[in-house]
C-alpha positions as CSV (number, residue, x, y, z in Angstrom):
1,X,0.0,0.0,0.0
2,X,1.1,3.3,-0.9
3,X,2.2,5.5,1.8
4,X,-0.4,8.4,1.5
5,X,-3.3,6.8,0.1
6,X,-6.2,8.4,-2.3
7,X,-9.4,8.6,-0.1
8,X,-13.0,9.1,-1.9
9,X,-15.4,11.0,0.1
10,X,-19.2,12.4,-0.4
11,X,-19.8,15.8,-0.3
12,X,-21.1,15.5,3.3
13,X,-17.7,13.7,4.0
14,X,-16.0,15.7,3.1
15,X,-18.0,18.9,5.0
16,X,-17.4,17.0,8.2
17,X,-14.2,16.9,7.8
18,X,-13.5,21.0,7.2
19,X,-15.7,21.3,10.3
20,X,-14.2,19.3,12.5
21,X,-10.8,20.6,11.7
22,X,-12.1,24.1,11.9
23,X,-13.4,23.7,15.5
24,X,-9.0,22.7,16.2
25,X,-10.3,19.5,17.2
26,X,-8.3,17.9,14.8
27,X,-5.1,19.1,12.9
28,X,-5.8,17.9,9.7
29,X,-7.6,15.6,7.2
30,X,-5.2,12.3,8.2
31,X,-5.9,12.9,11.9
32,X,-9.6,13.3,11.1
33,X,-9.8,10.2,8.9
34,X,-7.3,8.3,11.7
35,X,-9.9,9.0,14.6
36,X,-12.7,7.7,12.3
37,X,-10.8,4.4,11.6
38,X,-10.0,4.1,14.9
39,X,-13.4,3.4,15.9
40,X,-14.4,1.6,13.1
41,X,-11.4,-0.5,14.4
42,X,-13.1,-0.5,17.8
43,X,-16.4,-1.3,16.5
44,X,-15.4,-4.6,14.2
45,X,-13.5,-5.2,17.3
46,X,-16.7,-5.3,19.6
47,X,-18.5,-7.4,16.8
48,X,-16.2,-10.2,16.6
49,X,-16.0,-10.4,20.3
50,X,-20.4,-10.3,20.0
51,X,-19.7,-12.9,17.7
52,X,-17.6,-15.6,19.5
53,X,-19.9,-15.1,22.7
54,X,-22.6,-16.1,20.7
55,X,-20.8,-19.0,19.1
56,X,-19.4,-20.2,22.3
57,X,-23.5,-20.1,23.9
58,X,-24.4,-22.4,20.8
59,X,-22.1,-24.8,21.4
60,X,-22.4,-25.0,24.6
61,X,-26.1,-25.6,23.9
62,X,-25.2,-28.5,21.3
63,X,-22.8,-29.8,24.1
64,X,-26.0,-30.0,26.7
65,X,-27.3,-33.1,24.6
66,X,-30.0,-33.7,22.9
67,X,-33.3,-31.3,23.1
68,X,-35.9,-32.5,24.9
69,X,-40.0,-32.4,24.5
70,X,-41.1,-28.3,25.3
71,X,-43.4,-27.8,28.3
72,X,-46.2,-25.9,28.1
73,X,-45.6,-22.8,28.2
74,X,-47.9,-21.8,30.5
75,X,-46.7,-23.8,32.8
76,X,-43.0,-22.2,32.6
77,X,-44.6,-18.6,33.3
78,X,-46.8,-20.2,36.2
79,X,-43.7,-21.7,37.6
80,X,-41.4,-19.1,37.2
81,X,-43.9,-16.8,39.3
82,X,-43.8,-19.0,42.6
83,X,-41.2,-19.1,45.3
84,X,-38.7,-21.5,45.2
85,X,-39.0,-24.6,47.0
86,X,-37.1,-25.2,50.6
């Protein structure tokens, strides 16, 4: 990859970007664009980490055996409303 890559932006894009380094915020258009890949960094991040949690609950619930004839449901609320046996 090049060192100073070409970057395509909308209109809009590219009005955020003045505006944000008009308020000093930012020192420039890299540092700008940086910040933004930084959280999209952060985000993807997040996702994959959604992801595995999600993977590892589904196998755990393929590990449990197999499934097993579903109550009635109304049962399950009616029981989950009463105090626990002692």
């Amino acid at each position: 990859m090049s060192r100073n890559p070409s970057v395509s932006m909308t209109r809009q894009q590219q009005d955020f970007v003045v505006r944000m380094v008009q308020t000093g915020r930012y020192k420039g258009v890299s540092e700008v664009v940086r910040a933004g890949l930084r959280l999209l960094e952060d985000r993807e991040d997040e996702r994959e980490a959604r992801l595995k949690a999600i993977e590892s609950l589904v196998q755990q619930g393929l590990d449990s055996g197999p499934a097993g004839p579903l109550e009635d449901v109304g049962s399950i609320i009616a029981a989950a409303g009463k105090e626990p046996e002692t």
